[in-house]
VMD Tcl script that draws the C-alpha trace (Angstrom):
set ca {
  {0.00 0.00 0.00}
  {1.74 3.38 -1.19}
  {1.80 6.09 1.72}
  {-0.72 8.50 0.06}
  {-3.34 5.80 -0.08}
  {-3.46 4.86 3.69}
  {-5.55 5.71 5.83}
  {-5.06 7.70 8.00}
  {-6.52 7.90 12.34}
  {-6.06 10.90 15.29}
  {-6.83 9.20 18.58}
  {-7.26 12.00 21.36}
  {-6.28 12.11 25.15}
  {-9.31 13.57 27.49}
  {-7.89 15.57 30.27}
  {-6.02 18.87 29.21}
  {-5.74 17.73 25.78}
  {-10.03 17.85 24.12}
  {-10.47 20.33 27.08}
  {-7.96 23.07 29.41}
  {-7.96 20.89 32.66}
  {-7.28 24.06 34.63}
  {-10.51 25.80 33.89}
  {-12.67 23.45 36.40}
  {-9.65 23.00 38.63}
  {-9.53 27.01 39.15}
  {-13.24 27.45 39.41}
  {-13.48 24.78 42.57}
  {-10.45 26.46 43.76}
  {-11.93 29.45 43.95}
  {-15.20 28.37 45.63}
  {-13.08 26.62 47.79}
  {-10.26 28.53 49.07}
  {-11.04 32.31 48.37}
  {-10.73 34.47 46.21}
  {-7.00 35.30 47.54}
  {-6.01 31.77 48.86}
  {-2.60 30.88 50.08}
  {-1.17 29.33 47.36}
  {-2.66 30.64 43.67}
  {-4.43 27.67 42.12}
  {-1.79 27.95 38.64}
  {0.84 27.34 41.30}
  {-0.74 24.05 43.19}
  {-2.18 22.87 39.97}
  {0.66 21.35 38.23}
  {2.00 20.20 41.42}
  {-1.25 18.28 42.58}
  {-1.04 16.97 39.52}
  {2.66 15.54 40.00}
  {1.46 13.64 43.20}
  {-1.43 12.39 41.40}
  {0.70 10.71 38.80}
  {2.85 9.26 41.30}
  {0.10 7.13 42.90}
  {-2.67 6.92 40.03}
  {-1.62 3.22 39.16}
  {-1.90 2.29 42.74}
  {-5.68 3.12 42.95}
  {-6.43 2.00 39.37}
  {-4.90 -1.09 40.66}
  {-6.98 -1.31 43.73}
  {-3.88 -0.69 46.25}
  {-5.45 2.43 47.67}
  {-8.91 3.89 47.00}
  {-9.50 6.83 44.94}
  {-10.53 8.74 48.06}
  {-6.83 7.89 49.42}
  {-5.18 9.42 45.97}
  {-7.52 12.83 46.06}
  {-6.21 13.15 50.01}
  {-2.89 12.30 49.18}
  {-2.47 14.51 45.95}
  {-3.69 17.91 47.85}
  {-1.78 17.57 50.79}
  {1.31 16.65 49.39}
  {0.92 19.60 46.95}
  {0.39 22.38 49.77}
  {2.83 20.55 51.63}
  {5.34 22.08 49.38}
  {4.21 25.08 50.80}
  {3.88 24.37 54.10}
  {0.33 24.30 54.28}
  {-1.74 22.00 55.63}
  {-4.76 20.35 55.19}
  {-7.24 18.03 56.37}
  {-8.67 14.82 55.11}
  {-11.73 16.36 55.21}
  {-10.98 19.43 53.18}
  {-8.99 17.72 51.36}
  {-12.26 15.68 50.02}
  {-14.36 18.62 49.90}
  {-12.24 20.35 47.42}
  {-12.28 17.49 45.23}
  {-16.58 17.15 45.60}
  {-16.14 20.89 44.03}
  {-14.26 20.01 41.50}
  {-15.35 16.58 40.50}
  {-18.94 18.62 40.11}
  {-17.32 21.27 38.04}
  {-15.97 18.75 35.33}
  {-19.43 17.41 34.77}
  {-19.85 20.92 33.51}
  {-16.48 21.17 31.47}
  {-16.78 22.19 27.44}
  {-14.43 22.16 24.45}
  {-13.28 25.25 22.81}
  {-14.64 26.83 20.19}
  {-11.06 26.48 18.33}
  {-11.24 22.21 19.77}
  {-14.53 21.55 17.96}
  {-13.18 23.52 14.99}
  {-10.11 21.10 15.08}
  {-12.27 17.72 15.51}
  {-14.44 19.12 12.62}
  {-11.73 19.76 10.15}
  {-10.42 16.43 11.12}
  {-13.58 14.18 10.83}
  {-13.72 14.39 6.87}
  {-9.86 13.53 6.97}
  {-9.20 10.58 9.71}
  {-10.84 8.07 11.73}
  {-11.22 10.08 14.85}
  {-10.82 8.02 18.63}
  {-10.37 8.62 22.21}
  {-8.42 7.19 24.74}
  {-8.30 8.07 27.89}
  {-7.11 6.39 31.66}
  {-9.26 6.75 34.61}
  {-12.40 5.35 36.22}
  {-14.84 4.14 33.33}
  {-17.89 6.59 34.51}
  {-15.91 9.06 35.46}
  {-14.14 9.58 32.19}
  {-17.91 9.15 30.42}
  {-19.10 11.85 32.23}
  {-16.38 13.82 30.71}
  {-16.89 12.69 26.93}
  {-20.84 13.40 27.70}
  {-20.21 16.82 29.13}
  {-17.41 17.76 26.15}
  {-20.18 16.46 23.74}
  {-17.43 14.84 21.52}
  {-19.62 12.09 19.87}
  {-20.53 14.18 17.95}
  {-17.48 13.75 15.88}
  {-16.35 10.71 17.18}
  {-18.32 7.36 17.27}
  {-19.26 5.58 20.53}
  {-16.93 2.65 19.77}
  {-14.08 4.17 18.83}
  {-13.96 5.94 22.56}
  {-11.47 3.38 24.91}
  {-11.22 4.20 28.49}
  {-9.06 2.25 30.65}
  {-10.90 0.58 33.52}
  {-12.96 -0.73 30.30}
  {-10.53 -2.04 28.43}
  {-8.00 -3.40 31.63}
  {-4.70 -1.34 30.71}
  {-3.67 2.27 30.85}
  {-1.77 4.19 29.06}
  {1.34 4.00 28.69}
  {0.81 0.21 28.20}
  {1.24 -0.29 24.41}
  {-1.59 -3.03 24.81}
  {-5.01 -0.03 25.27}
  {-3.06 1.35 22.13}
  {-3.24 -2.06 20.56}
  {-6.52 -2.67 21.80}
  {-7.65 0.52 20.10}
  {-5.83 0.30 16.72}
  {-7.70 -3.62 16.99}
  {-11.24 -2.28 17.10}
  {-10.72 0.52 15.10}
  {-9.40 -1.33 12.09}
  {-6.49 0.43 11.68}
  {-3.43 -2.76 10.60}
  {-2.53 -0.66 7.38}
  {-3.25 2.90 9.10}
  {-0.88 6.26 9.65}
  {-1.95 6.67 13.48}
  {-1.43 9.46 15.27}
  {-2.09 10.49 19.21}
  {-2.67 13.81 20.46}
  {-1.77 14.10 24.55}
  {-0.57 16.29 27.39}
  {1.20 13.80 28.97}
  {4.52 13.30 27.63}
  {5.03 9.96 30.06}
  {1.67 8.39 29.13}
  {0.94 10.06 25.43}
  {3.65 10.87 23.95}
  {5.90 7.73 24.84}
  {3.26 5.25 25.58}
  {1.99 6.16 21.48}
  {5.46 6.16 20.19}
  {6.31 2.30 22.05}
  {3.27 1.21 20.26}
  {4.53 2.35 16.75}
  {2.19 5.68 16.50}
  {3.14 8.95 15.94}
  {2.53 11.23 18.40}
  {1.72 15.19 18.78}
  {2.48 16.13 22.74}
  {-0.02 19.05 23.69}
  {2.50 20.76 25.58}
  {-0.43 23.67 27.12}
  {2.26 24.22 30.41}
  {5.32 24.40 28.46}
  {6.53 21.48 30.22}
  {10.32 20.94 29.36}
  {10.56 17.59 27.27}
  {12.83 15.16 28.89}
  {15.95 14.47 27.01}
  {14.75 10.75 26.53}
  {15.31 10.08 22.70}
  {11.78 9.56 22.49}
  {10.81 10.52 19.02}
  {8.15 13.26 18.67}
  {6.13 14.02 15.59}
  {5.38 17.57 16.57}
  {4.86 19.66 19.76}
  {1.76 22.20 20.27}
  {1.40 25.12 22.69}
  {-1.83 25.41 22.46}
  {-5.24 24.81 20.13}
  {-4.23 27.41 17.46}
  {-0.91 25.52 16.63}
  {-2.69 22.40 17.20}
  {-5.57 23.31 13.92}
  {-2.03 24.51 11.97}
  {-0.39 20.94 12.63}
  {-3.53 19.24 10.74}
  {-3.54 21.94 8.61}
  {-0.13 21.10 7.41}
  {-0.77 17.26 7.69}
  {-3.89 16.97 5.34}
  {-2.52 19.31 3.16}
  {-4.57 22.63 3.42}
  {-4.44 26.12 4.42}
  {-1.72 26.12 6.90}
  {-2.81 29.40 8.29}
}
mol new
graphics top color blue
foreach p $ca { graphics top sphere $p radius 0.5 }
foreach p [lrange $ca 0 end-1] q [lrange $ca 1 end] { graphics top cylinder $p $q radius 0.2 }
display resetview
């Protein structure tokens, strides 16, 4: 099969990659802590999300509950500056924001990107986390509208997480993609970017932080800043207006 007559698939990532992540995180945050709290939510953020890395496995694996990770996460992060807080605010922060991502939305410039991309790919998700948990979050983003119900794979559904080449596997199975030019669009460089590039993808890292890319020799097909480089990438890779 000559390269211009394959086909060709862009899977997704959920979390800070269809959607900013930050947007529900600073609205709880707010509700939460004040208006003027002690540590500015775009300063905890990426650290709560650094402890929550280090023990997601563990709960998706049943070692601690998903309680235990939300407790562990926030105090660990205002740990770092020496703050601390309870159990029980610990949980109540994470009611308020586990309520504000039932309300989350794409981007106008995100649904512009999935539309120019539906006539052009097989468009998929795949996403870790708890199976309604992550639903909740493709309901709210309303993303089947460009992307079918099947070709959606969320982790506790399918039994392994990204970066585990076999959920990339699995997809590229039930997708029908053996002769396809695949390609994964993610935030996390650990899970996305590597975990697509093991399993033989290409990958685009949504690099929203500015995150400094580990010196790995992981291969990268392109890195984004944000949306508007994102719609240039695909504008470049189908071959149309690249401005």
């Amino acid at each position: 099969m000559s390269e211009a007559s394959r086909k060709t698939a862009v899977l997704f990532d959920v979390d800070d990659t269809l959607y900013d992540q930050t947007v529900p995180f600073k609205e709880a945050y707010a509700e939460y802590f004040g208006e003027k709290p002690a540590v500015p939510a775009e300063v905890i953020y990426p650290v709560t999300r650094k402890y929550s890395d280090e023990v997601y496995s563990r709960a998706m694996a049943g070692e601690i509950t998903m309680e235990e990770m939300y407790i562990y996460r926030v105090q660990k992060a205002f740990e770092e500056f020496h703050v601390t807080i309870s159990d029980k605010e610990a949980l109540e922060f994470q009611n308020i924001y586990a309520d504000r991502q039932r309300h989350i939305h794409m981007s106008e410039t995100m649904e512009k990107i999935l539309e120019y991309c539906s006539g052009k790919a097989d468009l998929g998700i795949i996403t870790n986390g708890p199976s309604e948990h992550q639903w909740n979050k493709v309901k709210s983003l309303q993303a089947e509208k460009w992307i079918p119900r099947e070709n959606i794979f969320v982790s506790a559904d399918v039994g392994a997480e990204k970066p585990d080449r076999r959920i990339f596997e699995h997809a590229k199975a039930a997708m029908h993609l053996e002769d396809a030019k695949i390609w994964f669009v993610g935030d996390a460089y650990a899970l996305d970017v590597k975990g697509a590039v093991n399993a033989g993808w290409n990958a685009v890292w949504m690099n929203r932080r500015g995150r400094k890319r580990p010196d790995d020799g992981a291969v990268l097909g392109c890195e984004v800043r944000d949306e508007e480089e994102l719609m240039r990438f695909f504008r470049t890779l189908f071959g149309g207006d690249a401005g």
